[in-house]
C-alpha positions as CSV (number, residue, x, y, z in Angstrom):
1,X,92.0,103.0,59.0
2,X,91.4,100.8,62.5
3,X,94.4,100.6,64.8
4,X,96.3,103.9,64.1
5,X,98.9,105.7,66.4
6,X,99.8,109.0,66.9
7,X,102.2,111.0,68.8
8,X,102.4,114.7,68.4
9,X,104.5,116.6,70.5
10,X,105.5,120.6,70.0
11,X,107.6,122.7,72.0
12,X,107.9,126.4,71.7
13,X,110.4,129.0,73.2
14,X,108.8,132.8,73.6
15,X,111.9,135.8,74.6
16,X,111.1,139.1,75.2
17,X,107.5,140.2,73.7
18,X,107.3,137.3,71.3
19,X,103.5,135.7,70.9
20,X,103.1,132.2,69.9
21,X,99.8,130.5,69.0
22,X,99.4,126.9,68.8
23,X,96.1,125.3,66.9
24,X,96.2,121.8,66.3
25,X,93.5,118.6,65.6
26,X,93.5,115.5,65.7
27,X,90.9,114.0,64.0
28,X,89.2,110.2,64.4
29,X,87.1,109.0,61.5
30,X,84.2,106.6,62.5
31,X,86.2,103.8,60.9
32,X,89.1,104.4,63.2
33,X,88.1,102.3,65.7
34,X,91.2,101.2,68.1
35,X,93.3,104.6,67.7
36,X,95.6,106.0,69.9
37,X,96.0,109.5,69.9
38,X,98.3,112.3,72.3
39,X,98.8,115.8,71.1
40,X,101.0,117.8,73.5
41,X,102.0,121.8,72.9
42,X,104.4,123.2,75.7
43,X,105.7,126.8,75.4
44,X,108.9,128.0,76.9
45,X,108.1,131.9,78.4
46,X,111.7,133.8,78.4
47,X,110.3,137.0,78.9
48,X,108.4,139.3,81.4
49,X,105.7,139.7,78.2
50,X,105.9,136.5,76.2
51,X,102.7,134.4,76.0
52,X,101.5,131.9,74.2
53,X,97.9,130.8,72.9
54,X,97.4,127.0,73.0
55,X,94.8,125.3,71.7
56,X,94.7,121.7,70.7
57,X,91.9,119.8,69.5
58,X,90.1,116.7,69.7
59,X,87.2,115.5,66.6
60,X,86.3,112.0,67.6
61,X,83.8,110.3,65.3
62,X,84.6,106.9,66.5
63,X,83.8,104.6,69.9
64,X,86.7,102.5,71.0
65,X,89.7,105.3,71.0
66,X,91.8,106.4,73.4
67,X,93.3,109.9,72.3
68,X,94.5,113.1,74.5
69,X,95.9,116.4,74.2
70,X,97.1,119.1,76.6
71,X,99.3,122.2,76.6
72,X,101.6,123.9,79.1
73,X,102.9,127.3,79.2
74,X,105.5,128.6,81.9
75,X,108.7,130.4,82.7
76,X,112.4,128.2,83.4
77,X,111.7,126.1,86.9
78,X,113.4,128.6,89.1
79,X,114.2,125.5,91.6
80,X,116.2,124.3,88.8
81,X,118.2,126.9,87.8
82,X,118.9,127.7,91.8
83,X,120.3,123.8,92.0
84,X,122.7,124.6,88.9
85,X,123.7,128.1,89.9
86,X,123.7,126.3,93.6
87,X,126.6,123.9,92.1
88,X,128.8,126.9,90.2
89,X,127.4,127.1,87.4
90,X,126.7,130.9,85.7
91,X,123.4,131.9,85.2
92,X,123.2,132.3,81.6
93,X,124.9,129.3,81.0
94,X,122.4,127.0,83.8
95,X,119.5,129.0,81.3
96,X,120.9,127.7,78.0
97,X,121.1,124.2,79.7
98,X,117.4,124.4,81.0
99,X,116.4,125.5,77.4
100,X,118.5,122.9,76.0
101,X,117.0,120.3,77.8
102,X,113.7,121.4,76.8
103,X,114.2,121.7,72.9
104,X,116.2,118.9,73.3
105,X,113.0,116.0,74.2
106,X,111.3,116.8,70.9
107,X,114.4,116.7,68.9
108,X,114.8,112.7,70.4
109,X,112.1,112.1,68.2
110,X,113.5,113.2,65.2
111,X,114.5,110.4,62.7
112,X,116.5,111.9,60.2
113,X,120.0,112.7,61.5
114,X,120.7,115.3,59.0
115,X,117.6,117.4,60.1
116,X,118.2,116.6,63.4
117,X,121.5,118.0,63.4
118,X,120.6,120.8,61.5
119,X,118.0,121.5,64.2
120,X,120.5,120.9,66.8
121,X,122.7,123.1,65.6
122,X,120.2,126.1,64.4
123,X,118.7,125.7,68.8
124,X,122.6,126.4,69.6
125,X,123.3,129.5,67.0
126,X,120.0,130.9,68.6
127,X,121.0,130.1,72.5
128,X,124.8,131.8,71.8
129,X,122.7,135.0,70.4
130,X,121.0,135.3,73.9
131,X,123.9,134.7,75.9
132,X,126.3,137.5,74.1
């Protein structure tokens, strides 16, 4: 099908020793011609031994596309959580925001509310965990 879209965006948070691995493909039949295509994995490292293993793909069979992909992997921006601490606010707490924030763009995304919210609320049990 000519003229597709897509927009793939995954975010993963990594504590202590966890490993993630990401593997993902976007694929572009010759018939595609005209498709748009992003794929973007980014991995939250909370831990002095979390990593992660990204690696997206790109199968392009067709001429006239434009498609990208990319992936990050990194630790809380420590300039960040200086300018919240910086302003009063704890340390655990200016964490939980950071992480927050960072769950929080791909949730924007989601259309239904009721998995949305169950989302929402299942990133929150899991932050609470980590600050007791």
């Amino acid at each position: 099908m000519a003229q597709c879209e897509s927009r793939e965006l995954f975010k993963t948070v990594l504590a202590d020793e966890s490993h993630g691995v990401f593997q993902g493909k976007i694929v572009v039949r010759p018939d595609a011609q005209k498709t748009d295509g992003r794929m973007m994995s980014q991995a939250l490292l909370l831990g002095e031994t979390a990593e992660m293993d990204n690696k997206p793909e790109l199968e392009i069979f067709a001429d006239d596309v434009q498609c990208g992909h990319g992936a990050t992997a990194g630790d809380l921006d420590e300039d960040l959580l200086f300018y919240l601490k910086a302003r009063g606010i704890p340390a655990k707490e200016a964490e939980a925001m950071l992480i927050q924030a960072f769950v929080g763009e791909a949730l924007e995304f989601v259309e239904n509310d009721d998995l949305r919210d169950a989302l929402i609320a299942r990133a929150e049990a899991w932050l609470k965990t980590r600050a007791g």
